[in-house]
Legacy VTK file of the C-alpha trace (Angstrom):
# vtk DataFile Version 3.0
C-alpha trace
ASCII
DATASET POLYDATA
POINTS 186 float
0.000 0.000 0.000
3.028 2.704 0.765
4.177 1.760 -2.996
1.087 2.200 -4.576
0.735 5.937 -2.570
4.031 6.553 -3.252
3.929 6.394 -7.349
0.055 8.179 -6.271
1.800 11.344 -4.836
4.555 11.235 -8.083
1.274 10.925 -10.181
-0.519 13.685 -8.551
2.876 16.181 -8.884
3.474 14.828 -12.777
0.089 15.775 -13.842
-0.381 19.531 -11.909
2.931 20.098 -13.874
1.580 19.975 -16.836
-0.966 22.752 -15.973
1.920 24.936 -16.949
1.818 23.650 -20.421
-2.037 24.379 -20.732
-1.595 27.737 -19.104
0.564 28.274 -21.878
-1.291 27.038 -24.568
-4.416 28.658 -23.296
-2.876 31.949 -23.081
-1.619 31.451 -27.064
-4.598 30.127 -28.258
-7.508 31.979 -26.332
-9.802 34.049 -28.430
-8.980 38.106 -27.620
-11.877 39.714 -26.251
-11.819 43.309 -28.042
-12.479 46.383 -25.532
-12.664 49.940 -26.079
-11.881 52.697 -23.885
-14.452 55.891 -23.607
-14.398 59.001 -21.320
-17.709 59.604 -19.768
-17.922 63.131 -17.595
-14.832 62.958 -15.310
-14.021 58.716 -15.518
-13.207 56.262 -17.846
-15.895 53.665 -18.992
-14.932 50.464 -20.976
-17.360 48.732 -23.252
-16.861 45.774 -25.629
-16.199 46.328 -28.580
-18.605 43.999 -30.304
-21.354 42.952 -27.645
-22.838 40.367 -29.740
-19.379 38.517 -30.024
-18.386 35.269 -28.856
-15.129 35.643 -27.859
-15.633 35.320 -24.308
-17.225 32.064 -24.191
-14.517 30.987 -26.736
-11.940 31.600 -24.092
-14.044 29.263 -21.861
-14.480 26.723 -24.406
-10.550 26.972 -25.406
-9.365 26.081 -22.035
-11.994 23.376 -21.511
-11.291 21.945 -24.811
-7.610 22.179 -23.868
-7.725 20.417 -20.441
-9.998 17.706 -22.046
-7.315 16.604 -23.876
-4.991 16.933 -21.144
-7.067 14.926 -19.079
-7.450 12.056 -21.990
-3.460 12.318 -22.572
-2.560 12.025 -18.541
-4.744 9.578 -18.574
-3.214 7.303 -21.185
0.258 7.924 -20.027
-0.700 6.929 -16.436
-2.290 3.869 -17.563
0.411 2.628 -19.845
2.981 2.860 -17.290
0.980 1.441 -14.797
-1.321 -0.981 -16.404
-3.826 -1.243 -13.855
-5.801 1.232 -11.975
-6.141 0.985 -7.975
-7.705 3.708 -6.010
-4.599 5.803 -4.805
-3.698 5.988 -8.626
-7.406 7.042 -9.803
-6.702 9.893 -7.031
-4.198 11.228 -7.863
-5.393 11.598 -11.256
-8.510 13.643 -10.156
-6.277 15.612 -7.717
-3.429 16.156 -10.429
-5.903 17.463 -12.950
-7.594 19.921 -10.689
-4.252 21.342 -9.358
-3.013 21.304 -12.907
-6.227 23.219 -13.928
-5.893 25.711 -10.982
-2.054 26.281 -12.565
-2.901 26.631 -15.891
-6.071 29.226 -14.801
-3.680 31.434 -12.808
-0.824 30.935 -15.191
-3.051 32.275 -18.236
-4.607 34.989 -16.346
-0.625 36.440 -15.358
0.384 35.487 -18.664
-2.004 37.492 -20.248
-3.538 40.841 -21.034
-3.586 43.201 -17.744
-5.876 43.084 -14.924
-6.641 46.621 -14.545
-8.706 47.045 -17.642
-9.296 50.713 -16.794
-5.361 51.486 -16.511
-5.107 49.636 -19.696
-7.993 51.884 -21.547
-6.170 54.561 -20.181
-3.018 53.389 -21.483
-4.307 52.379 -24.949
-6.151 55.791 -25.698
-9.880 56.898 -26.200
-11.442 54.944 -28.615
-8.455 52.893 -29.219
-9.586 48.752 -29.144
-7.902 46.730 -26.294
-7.715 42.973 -25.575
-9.586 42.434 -22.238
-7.837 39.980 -19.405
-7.834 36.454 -20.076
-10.513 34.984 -17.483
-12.860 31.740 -16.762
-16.323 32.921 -16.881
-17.317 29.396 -16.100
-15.779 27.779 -12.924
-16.951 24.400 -13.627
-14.099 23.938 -16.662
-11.614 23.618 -13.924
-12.546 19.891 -13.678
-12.726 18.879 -17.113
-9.308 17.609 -16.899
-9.814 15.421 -13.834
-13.084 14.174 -15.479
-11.685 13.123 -18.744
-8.827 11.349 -16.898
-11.065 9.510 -15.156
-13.518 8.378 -17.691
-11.044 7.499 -19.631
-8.566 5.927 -17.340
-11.603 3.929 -16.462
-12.113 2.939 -20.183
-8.721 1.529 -20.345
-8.803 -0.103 -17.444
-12.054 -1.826 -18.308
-10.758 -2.775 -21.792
-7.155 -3.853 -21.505
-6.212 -3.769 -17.521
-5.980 -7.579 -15.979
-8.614 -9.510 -15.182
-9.758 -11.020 -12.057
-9.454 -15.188 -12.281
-12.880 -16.447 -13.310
-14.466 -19.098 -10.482
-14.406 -22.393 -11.275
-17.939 -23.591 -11.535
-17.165 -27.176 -11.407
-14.921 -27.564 -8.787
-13.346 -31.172 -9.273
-13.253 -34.976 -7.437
-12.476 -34.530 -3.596
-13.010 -30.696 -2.977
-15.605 -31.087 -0.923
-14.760 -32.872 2.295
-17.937 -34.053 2.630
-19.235 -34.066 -0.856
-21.195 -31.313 -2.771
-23.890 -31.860 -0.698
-22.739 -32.072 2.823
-23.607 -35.884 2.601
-20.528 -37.761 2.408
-21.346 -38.243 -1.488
-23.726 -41.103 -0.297
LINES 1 187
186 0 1 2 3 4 5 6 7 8 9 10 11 12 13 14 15 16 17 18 19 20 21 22 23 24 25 26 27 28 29 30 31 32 33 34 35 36 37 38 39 40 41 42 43 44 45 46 47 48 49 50 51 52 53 54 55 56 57 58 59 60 61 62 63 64 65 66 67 68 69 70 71 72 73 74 75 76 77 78 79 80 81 82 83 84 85 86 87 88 89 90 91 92 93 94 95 96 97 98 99 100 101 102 103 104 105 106 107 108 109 110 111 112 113 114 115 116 117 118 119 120 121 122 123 124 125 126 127 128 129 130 131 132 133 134 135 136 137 138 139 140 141 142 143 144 145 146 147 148 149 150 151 152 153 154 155 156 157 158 159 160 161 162 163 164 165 166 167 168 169 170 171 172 173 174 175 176 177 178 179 180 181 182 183 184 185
């Protein structure tokens, strides 16, 4: 049992690493969200720039998209160097693919456009279009990657891991002490 939460803890530190590699990739391929800057009386207002666009649910769907793959590739990986699954491993997976999710979120956000979207309009100029900060609008995406691991670790497992011996269900000559039936076989 130590070994098998042993290689869980190495799994669970192997897979948040990778987060780093989605925040990456989210940051790269994550839809801009267009902004513009206006001056309204004495303070800055900031408006999108096309409010019927869909860039801001493509940054959700670009980062769930992202970490569903991440979750089916960790998952692979894990169970072809393991070959079975075991409920430490199965863990960690879950575990690893949240913390990697929480990395990649944070890492894209600091990665990306600035934070203070009014110092930025300020920056960029009235009337001048702006990229807006890279955020998740929709929490829930942060557990696609432990969700696809899952299924699919569970998929492989179910498909190629080992197989529990089948029963014999005819035991043979002499198993019974007293015969099948508890009579002596008389």
């Amino acid at each position: 049992m130590l070994k098998e939460v042993r290689q869980a803890a190495v799994t669970v530190v192997a897979v948040a690493l990778f987060g780093a590699l989605l925040g990456v990739l989210w940051w790269k391929l994550a839809p801009s969200v267009p902004l513009v800057g206006d001056v309204v009386g004495d303070s800055w207002v900031v408006y999108l720039k096309d409010s019927e666009g869909e860039q801001a649910i493509g940054v959700d769907g670009t980062f769930t998209l992202l970490a569903l793959a991440f979750g089916a590739l960790s998952a692979v990986v894990v169970f072809l160097l393991k070959r079975r699954g075991g409920v430490p491993l199965v863990v960690a997976l879950g575990v690893g693919g949240l913390l990697g999710s929480l990395l990649a979120w944070r890492l894209g956000v600091w990665l990306g456009p600035a934070q203070d979207v009014i110092a930025h309009a300020k920056e960029a100029g009235k009337g001048v279009t702006f990229s807006a900060p890279l955020k998740l609008g929709a929490k829930g995406v942060l557990l696609a990657w432990s969700f696809a691991a899952l299924v699919v670790h569970l998929g492989l497992t179910g498909l190629f891991g080992p197989r529990d011996p089948e029963p014999d269900p005819w035991p043979g000559a002499g198993r019974y002490a007293a015969g099948p039936y508890g009579d002596g076989g008389k």
